[in-house]
N, C-alpha and C positions, 0 to 999 in steps of 0.2 A: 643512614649510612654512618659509617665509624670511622672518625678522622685520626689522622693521616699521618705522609710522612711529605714534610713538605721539601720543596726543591726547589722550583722559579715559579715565581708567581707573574703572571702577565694578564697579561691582558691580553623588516625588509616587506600595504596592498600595494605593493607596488597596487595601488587606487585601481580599478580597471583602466582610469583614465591619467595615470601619477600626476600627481597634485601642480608640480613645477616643472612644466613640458620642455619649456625654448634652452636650445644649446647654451651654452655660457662661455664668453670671451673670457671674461674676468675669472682665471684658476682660483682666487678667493672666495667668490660670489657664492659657491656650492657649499662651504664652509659657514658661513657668516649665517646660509640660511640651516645648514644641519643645529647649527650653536642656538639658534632663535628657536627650534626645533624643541630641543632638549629643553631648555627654561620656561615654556610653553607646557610640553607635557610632565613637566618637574611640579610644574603649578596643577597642573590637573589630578596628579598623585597628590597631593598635597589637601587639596579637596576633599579627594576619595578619601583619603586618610579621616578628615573631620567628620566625616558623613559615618564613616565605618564606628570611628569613636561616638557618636551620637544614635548609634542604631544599637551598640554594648550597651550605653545608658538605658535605653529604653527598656531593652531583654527580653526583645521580642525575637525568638530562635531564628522563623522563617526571614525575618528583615535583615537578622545579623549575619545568617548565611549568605541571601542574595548582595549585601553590602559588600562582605570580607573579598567575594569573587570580584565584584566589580572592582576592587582594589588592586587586586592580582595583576587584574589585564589593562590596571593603570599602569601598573610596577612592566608588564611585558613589554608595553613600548619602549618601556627605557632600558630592557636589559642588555641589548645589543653593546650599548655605552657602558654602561654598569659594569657588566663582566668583564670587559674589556679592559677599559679605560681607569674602572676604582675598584679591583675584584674585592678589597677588602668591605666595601662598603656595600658590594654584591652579599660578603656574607652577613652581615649585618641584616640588611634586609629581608633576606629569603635563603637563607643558610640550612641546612640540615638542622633538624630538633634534636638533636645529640650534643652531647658533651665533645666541646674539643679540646683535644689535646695534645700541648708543644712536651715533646718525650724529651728536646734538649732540656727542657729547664723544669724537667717534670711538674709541671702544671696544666692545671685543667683551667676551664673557661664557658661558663652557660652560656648554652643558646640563645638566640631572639630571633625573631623576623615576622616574616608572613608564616614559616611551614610552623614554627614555634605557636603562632596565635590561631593554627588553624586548628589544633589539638584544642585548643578552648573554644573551637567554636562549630565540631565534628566530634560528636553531641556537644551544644551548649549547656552547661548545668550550672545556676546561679551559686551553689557554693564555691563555685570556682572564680565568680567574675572581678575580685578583686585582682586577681592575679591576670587575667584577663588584659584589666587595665593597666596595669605595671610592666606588660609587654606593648601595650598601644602606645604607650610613654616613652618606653623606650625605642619603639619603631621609630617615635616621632624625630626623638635628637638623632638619631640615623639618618634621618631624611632631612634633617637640618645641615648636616656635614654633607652629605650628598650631595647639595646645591653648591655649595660652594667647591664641591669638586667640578660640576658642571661647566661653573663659571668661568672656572680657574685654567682648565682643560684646553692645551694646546694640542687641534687633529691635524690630523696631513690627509691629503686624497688616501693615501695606499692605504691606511690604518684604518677609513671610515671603508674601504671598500672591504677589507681584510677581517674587519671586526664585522661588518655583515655577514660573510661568508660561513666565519665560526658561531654567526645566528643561527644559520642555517641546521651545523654537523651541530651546535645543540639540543635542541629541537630531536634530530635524530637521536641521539645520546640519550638524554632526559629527558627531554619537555614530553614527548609521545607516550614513555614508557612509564610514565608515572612519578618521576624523581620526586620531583618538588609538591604535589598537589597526592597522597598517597591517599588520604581521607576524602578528600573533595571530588576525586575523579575526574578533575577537568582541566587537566593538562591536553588534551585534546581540540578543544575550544579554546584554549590559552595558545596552544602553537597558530592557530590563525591570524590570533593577533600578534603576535612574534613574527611570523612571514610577513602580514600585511605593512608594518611599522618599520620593518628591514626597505621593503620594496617603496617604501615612502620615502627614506632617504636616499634611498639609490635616485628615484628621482627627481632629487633636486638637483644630480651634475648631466640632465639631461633626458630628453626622449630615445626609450627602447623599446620599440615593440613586443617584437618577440619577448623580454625578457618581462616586459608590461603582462604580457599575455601568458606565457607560464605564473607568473608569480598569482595573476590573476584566478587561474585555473585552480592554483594549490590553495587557494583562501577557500574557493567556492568546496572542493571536496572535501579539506577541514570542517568548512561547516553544513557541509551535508551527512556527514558521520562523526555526529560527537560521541556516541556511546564508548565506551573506553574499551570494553570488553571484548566488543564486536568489532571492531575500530581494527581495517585493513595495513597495518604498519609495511609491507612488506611493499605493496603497493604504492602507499606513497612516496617510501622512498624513492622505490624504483622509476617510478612516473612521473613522480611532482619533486620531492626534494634533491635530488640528485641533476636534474635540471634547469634549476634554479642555481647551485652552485656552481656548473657547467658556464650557466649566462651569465652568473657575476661573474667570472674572471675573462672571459671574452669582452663582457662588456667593460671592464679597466682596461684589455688591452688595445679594446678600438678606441677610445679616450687617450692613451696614449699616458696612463698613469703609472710610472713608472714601479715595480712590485717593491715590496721590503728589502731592505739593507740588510737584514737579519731574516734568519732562519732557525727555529724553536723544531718543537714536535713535527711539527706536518711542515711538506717541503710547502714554500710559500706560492708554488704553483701548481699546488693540488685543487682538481677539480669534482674528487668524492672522497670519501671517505674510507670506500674500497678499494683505492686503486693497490695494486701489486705495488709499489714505490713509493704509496704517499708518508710514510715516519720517514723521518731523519736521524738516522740512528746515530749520529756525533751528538744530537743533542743530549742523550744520555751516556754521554762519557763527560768524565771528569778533569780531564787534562789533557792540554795539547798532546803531550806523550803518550799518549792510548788512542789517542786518532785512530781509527780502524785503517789497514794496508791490507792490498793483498798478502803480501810477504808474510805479515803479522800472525791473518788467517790463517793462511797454512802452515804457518808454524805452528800454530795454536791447536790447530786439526792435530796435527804430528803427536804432541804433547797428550791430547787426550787418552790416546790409546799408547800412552808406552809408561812404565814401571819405573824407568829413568827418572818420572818424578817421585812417584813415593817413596822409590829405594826398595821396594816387598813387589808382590806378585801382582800388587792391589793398582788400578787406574783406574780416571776417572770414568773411562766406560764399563768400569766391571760393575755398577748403579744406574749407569745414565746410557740406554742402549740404544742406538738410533732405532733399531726394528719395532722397540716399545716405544715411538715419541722420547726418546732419551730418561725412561725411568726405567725399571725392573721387575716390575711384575708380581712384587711380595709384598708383602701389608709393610712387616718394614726392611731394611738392607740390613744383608747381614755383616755382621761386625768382623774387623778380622779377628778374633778370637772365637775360634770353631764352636757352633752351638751359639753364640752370640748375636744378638738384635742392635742397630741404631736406634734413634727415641725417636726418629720420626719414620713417617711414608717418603721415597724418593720423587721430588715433583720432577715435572717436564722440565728442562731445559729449554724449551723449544719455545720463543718470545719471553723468556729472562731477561735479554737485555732492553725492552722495552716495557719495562717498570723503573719504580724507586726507591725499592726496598728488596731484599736477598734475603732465603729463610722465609718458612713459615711465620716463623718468631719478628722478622723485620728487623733484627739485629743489625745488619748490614744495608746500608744504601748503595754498592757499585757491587759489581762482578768480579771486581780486582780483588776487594775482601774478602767475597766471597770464596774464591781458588783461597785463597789463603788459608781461612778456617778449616774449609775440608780436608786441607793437607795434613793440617796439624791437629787435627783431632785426632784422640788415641786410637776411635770404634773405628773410622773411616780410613785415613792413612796413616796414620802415626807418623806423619816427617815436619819437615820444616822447609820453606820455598827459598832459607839458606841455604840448607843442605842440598836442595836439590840444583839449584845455581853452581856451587861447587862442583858436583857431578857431572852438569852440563857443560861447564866449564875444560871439561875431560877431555869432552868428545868433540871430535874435529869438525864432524859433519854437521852436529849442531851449533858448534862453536860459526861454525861461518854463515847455516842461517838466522843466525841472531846477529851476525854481524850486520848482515841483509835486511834485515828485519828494524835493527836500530842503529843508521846510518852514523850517527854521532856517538856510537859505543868507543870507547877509546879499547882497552881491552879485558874490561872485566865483565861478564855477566850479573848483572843486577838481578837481586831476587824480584823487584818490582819487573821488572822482563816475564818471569814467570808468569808472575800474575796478568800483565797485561796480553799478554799472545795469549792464555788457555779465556780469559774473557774478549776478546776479540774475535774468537771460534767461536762461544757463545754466541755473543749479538748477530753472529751470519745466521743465527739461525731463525729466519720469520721467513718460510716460504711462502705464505698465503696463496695455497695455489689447493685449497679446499674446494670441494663440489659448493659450498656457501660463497664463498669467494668467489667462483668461477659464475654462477646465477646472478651475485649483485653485479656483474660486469656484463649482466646479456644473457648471457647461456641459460635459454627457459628450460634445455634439457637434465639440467643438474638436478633437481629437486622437486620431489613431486607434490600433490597435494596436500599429502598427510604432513611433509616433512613442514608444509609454507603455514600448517597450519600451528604445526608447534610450533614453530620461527615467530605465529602473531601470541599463541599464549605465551611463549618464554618474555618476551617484550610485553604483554600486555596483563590479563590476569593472571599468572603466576607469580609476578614483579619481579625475574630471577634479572633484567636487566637493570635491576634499581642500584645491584651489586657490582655484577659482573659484564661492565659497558663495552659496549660496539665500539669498533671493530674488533678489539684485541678478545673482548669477553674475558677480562678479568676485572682486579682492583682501581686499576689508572684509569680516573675519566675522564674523559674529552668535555669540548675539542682540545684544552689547552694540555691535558695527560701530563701534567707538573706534581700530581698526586697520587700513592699509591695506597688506597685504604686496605684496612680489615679490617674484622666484625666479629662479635661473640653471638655465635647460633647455637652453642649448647651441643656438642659431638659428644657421642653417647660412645660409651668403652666398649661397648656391645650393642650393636642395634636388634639382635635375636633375643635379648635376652628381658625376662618375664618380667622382671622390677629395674626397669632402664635404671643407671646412673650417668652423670657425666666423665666422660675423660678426664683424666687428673691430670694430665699435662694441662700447664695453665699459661701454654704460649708467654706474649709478651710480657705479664707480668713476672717472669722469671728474673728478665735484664731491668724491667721497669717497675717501682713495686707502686705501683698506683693501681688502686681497686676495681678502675673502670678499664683496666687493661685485662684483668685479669680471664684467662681463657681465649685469649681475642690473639685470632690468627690473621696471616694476611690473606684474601681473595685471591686466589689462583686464577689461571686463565681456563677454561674451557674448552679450548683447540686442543683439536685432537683428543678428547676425554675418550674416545671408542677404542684407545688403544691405552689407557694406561692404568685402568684396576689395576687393585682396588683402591679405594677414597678414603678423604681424607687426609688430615696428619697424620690420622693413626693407623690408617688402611684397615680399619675397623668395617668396610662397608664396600662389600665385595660388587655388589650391582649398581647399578644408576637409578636402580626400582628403589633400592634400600635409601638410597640418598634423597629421592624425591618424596619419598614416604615424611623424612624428617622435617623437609621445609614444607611439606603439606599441614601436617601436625600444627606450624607454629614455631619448630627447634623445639628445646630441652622444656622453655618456659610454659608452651601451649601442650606440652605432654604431661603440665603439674610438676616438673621439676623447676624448684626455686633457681632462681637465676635472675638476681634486678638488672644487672646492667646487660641482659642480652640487647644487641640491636638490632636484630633479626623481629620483626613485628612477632606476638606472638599467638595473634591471630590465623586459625586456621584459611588454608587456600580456597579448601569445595572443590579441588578437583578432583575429575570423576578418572576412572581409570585407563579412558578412552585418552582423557585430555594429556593426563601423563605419560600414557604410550605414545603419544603425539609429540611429545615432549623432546622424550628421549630418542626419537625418531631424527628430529631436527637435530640435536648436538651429535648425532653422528657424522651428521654432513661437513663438523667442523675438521673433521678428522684431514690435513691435507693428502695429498696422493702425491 
């Protein structure tokens, strides 16, 4: 994965029998034992770790592979805490093998961790073991700072039950589909122990059966289907993991643990991942003053479709059409000068406001800027969100519902008004109310076999979920969606054509001029793809055959076009043509009704 654009950083066997049965009087006691918990398995990581550094020494492939695993699923017990509680020391450990990069202070920053050491050890090759070791050394003072986050670490009940729950929608997000374990394959056998570890501290603030008994269930069918390929994703959600998040928040509520003070991505009483209601879409606004209203909305509605704002003939639905998913249907919009292209493909609007990043390019973090740029660009509308406030200012009708709109307006129209009502109409738009959507909530009639079985290759051997993560199926990935990546996969200016080149548009490196940027766009969502040909930034790729063709290949790299910093693997998929029809079968279901 290709990092990011950062925003807020935050931060279960259940044993068949859980480990620490009897209620507890003492609200501390469950604490005290989670904390001995952590320092316990801090020290068993810590082992693994010596054991794995001792088995590199040796260089003996099969010892150092079966080691490095055992390491992993030392490291899973603790991720619960980890991600949560030190996300940065989460990435230290088992961070994407990619370059990161802070675009504020244009710098980049190597890799480390586990996915970093698994590259040296999926094939091991002794030319490489020096380097090998200078990632084990570095895991090591990682896992030194670690501990003293452990130690240091003040939990509260709601937090240890909260930060389980987001074990859970991890698991579903990455751990199944291959995120972290891309070479190894055995993220599948690793989410067992991520369940089992969750369900361990759950019981120490008490005996639950039933939730004893789901979590129990969901260990046993983890490890009755490790194969990754074959590996029924769809199923377990629906059966075992969605269940278990069901039981943990039942089981805080009969406990009597009072929920978060705070409210991030997911409302803090979501109990899947599917549900129709579960983002909180205030958390990606920026300011009290953009707080979504109804008033705002349909102001914002209003706005879309009237000329008032550009001052020309030109709105913002003559691009963004609700019938297409809010695009246009042309490779790319036409400019208002007749005969005239924009540089890009028109993307969906439709879950915009639940990213954090605007633009292909990621030039933008909020939707406020985003209305803004589009007004003022020459090809799109030639105005200014000045000018158009003056304008509005005119007119009586809308002079009074902006008054309605922003209570504390004394009497002038603000251009920032503009922009916040046309992104307030935005953010309304996440119906999830997709034949996909309507299945993960019950409904077996949505979707049929062909479709559940591209659902398990899209998540499984195709890895198009490594990208494009659950729920939303774009850049921002769960649970905590405080990140919105791109990636360079190499977009060919022509995918018909005999001697492929790449697109010369070089995305992000236009605004950013750092090398690892270059070509690198952000991850779009995938909802609704059935209705918005053609693809692409460049709408260079009229079918969803022609697009799957390219990440079959590898991207640009796996088709022999040079390209170092792609980070699209570029390694061919082997899927067969059934698998791909299969494929594109399932991302129609994304399409909402």
């Amino acid at each position: 994965m290709f990092i990011k654009t950062p925003k807020l950083t935050l931060f279960i066997f259940a044993t068949v029998f859980f480990a620490y049965c009897s209620p507890k009087k003492d609200t501390e006691q469950p604490l005290v034992m989670v904390k001995q918990l952590l320092i316990k398995q801090t020290d068993s990581l810590d082992r693994g770790l010596n054991q794995l550094v001792a088995a590199a020494h040796a260089g003996d492939s099969n010892q150092l592979k079966m080691q490095f695993l055992k390491t992993r699923k030392l490291f899973k017990k603790l991720e619960w805490f980890c991600e949560y509680y030190a996300p940065g020391a989460s990435r230290e450990i088992n961070g994407p093998p990619l370059v990161e990069v802070e675009t504020e202070e244009t710098k980049s920053f190597e890799p480390s961790g586990l996915q970093v050491i698994e590259e040296f050890v999926y094939p091991y090759i002794p030319a490489e073991h020096k380097n090998l070791e200078r990632e084990l050394a570095s895991l090591r003072s990682s896992l030194r700072r670690f501990r003293v986050l452990v130690m240091e670490t003040e939990m509260t009940e709601a937090r240890v039950f909260d930060a389980c729950k987001l074990e859970i929608f991890r698991i579903i997000t990455t751990g199944i589909t291959g995120f972290d374990t891309p070479l190894s394959y055995a993220g599948i056998d690793e989410a067992a122990t991520s369940v089992k570890a969750a369900g361990q501290v759950l019981g120490l603030f008490g005996r639950n059966k039933d939730l004893s008994k789901i979590i129990a269930e969901s260990v046993d069918y983890l490890k009755e289907h490790p194969d990754f390929n074959s590996f029924d994703r769809m199923e377990f959600i629906r059966d075992h993991a969605n269940l278990i998040t069901e039981g943990i928040v039942k089981w805080q509520k009969e406990l009597n643990i009072k929920p978060l003070d705070t409210e991030l991505a997911l409302r803090r009483d979501a109990t899947s991942l599917f549900g129709k209601d579960v983002f909180n879409i205030n958390h990606f606004v920026n300011s009290t003053e953009a707080m979504p209203t109804p008033d705002k909305q349909a102001l914002g509605k209003a706005l879309f479709n009237d000329p008032i704002v550009s001052g020309s003939v030109r709105t913002c639905q003559s691009c963004h059409k609700p019938e297409l998913a809010f695009t246009d249907g042309l490779a790319k919009s036409q400019a208002l000068t007749s005969g005239k292209f924009v540089k890009r493909n028109a993307p969906t609007l439709l879950y915009a406001g639940l990213q954090n990043a605007q633009f292909y390019d990621m030039r933008f973090q909020t939707l406020e800027n985003q209305a803004m740029d589009v007004i003022a660009n020459k090809d799109e509308m030639h105005g200014s969100v000045e000018d158009a406030a003056k304008r509005l200012q005119k007119d009586e009708h809308y002079y009074t519902l902006f008054k309605k709109a922003f209570p504390a307006m004394e009497t002038e129209i603000k251009p920032r008004f503009v922009m916040i009502t046309l992104a307030t109409y935005i953010r309304s738009l996440t119906p999830f109310n997709s034949r996909f959507d309507k299945y993960m909530r019950g409904d077996d009639k949505q979707m049929n076999q062909t479709e559940l079985n591209g659902f398990n290759l899209f998540t499984g051997k195709a890895k198009c979920a490594t990208c494009h993560f659950m729920p939303l199926f774009n850049g921002t990935a769960g649970p905590v969606f405080s990140n919105t990546e791109g990636e360079v996969i190499g977009t060919l200016k022509d995918p018909d054509a005999k001697n492929p080149a790449i697109d010369e548009d070089e995305g992000r490196y236009f605004w950013i001029k750092m090398d690892v940027l270059k070509y690198a766009f952000k991850t779009p969502t995938l909802r609704n793809i059935g209705k918005t040909a053609p693809y692409m930034h460049n709408g260079a790729y009229k079918t969803l055959k022609q697009v799957m063709d390219l990440y079959n290949k590898g991207g640009a790299a796996g088709m022999g076009i040079p390209l170092e910093n792609q980070t699209l693997s570029g390694d061919p998929l082997n899927l067969s043509k059934k698998e791909i029809s299969d494929i594109i079968s399932f991302l129609k279901t994304l399409d909402d009704q």
